[in-house]
C-alpha positions, 0 to 999 in steps of 0.5 A, a space after each residue: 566507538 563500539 557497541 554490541 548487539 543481537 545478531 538477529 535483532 540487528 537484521 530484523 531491525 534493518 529488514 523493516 526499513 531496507 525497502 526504501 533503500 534503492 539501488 543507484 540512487 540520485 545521492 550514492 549515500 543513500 545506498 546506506 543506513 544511517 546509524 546513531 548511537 546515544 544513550 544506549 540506544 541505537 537508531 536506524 535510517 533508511 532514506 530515498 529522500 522522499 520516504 524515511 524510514 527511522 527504527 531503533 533497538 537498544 544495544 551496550 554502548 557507552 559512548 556516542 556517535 554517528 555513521 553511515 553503513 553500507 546497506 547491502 553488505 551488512 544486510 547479506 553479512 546478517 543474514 549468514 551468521 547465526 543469531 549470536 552477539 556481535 561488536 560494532 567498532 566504529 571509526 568515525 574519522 576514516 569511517 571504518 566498521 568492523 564487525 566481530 562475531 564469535 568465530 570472524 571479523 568483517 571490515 567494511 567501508 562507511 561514510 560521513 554520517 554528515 552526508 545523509 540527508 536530515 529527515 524532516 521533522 513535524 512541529 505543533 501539530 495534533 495527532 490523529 490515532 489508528 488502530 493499525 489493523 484499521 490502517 492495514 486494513 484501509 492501504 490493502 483495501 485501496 493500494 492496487 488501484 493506484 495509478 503507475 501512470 506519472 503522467 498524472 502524479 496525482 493518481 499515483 498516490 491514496 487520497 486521505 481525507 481526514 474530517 469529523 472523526 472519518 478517514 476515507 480513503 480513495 485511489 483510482 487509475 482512471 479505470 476504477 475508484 476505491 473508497 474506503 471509509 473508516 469511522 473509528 478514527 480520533 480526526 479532530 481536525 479537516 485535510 486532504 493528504 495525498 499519500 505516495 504508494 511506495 510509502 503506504 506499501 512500505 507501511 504496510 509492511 511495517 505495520 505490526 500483527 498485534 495490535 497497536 495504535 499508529 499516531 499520524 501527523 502532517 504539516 504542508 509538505 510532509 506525512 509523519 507515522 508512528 508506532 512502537 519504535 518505528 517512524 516513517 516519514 514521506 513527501 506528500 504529493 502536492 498535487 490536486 488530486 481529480 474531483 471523484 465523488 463527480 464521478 460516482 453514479 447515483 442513480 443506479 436502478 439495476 440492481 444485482 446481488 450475487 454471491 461473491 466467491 461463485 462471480 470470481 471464479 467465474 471471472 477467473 475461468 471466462 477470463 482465460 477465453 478472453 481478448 489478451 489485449 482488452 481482457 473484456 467478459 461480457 455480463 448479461 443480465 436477466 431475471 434471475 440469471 447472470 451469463 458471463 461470457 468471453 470471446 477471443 475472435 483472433 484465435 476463434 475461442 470462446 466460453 460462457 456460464 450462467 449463474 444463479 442470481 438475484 436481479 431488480 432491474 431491466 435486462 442488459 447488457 455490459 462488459 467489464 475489464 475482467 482482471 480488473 472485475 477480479 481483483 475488485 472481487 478478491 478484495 471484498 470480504 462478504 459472501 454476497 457482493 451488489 452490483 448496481 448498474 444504470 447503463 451500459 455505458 456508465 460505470 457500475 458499483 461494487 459493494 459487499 451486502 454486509 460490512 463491518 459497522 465502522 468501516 464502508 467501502 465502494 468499489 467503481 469499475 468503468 465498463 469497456 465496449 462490447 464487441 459484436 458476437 452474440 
């Protein structure tokens, strides 16, 4: 079996899906891609059997056939030969793959396409549309307050809920929640998914800079994403995912208004005098000025700053994980954020003043305990 395609078309095709190609995996097959040719088309899987990826791109062919090809040779003999046409000749019974360019041929082993695991297939269900920039938005929004901790599987993934036309999204690792809402997406049914973070980064990744819709379909034990010609599939956790809207202060009658980019950099400069260990700043509020403050007792350093601020509120005092403050911020589009606060020992609010109409977003951050310096 032989077919002929672009060089480089070829190697950006395999580069969108190799991330979920792992090194040592559990079935050595799966170090392969999976190539199928029918019709003139030619589709490629990438598997770790939890995530698959699944692209295609048309090529001449007259014939059909399957094979498994060793990801990481082919991907290292792409990316050193110029963009060019290349011929594919594929032997299906000792599972041989030449590959002949303008000035060489490369011969390398393959395996019995019979051996790759199936991807799962979505049956009878109805589809809910994304714009993809609203998708990217959303994964960027949440994904780096996911939990690594697999203690708690269920954390270590992006809760979905889909219902009356609204996606949230919500991730959390115990320390600080994430919720982000979008209200432009066409969920005409109820679910709660839970998403693997390794899936939504591989997607994200994936997702195209022009506009697009990306169709999501689900069934009990599996996640389906489409768009153009690339399809991912991933396990869902099957895990029940921590009752968060419990946790979410309601009453919060401090109330400050800052600008955004003056709180992160001084986050940023604080931090660096803080506990390596607890990365702890204190905030003190007091009319209309915040001081943020740090100490490092071990290595007797210091520093604080005053900011100009707006704040309704009786005075306090708090202290916050400073990497996590920061990151929080970072991930916040509008010049001014609110932070709204009850007590020192409860979790505080993090909100930017202005949003986009179709989309609200919520960040909480639980506070640390302050040490005794003044």
């Amino acid at each position: 079996m032989k077919f002929i395609v672009s060089s480089s078309a070829l190697l950006k095709q395999l580069q969108s899906i190799n991330g979920v190609v792992t090194n040592n995996p559990v079935v050595p097959i799966l170090e392969n891609f999976l190539f199928e040719i029918e019709d003139g088309k030619l589709t490629i899987t990438a598997s770790d059997l939890e995530t698959s990826m699944i692209t295609e791109l048309p090529v001449e062919a007259r014939e059909t056939g399957r094979i498994a090809a060793p990801a990481r040779i082919l991907l290292d003999t792409l990316k050193n030969l110029p963009d060019q046409p290349v011929t594919f000749t594929l032997d299906e019974e000792t599972y041989t793959i030449e590959i002949s360019s303008a000035n060489g041929r490369y011969k390398l082993a393959g395996e019995n396409a019979t051996d790759f695991p199936r991807v799962p297939v979505v049956k009878g269900s109805a589809p809910i549309e994304i714009p993809s920039s609203s998708l990217a938005r959303a994964i960027n929004k949440t994904i780096f307050a996911v939990s690594t901790d697999e203690l708690r599987p269920a954390m270590t993934g992006i809760l979905v809920q889909l219902a009356d036309n609204q996606a949230t999204f919500v991730a959390t690792d115990g320390h600080r929640l994430l919720r982000y809402r979008r209200l432009d997406v066409g969920a005409g049914q109820s679910a709660n998914l839970i998403i693997p973070r390794k899936a939504f980064n591989l997607l994200k990744s994936a997702l195209p800079s022009e506009a697009t819709t990306v169709k999501v379909e689900f069934n009990s034990s599996n996640a389906f994403f489409s768009f153009n010609q690339m399809r991912l599939v991933c396990r869902l956790i099957d895990e029940r995912y921590p009752d968060y809207e419990n946790v979410i202060p309601v009453s919060n009658p401090n109330r400050l208004i800052i600008s955004r980019a003056d709180f992160l950099n001084s986050v940023k400069r604080i931090s660096i005098y803080s506990n390596k260990t607890t990365h702890q700043v204190r905030l003190r509020l007091a009319g209309s000025e915040l001081t943020v403050s740090a100490e490092d007792l071990d290595f007797s350093n210091e520093a604080s700053e005053r900011l100009a601020c707006q704040y309704e509120g009786e005075d306090m005092e708090i202290g916050f994980n400073a990497r996590f403050l920061a990151e929080m911020l970072s991930n916040i589009d509008s010049e001014e954020i609110t932070l709204e606060l009850s007590t020192p020992n409860r979790a505080g609010l993090l909100m930017p003043t202005t949003a986009d109409d179709n989309e609200s977003i919520l960040m909480l951050v639980m506070p640390v305990m302050l040490n005794n310096y003044v």
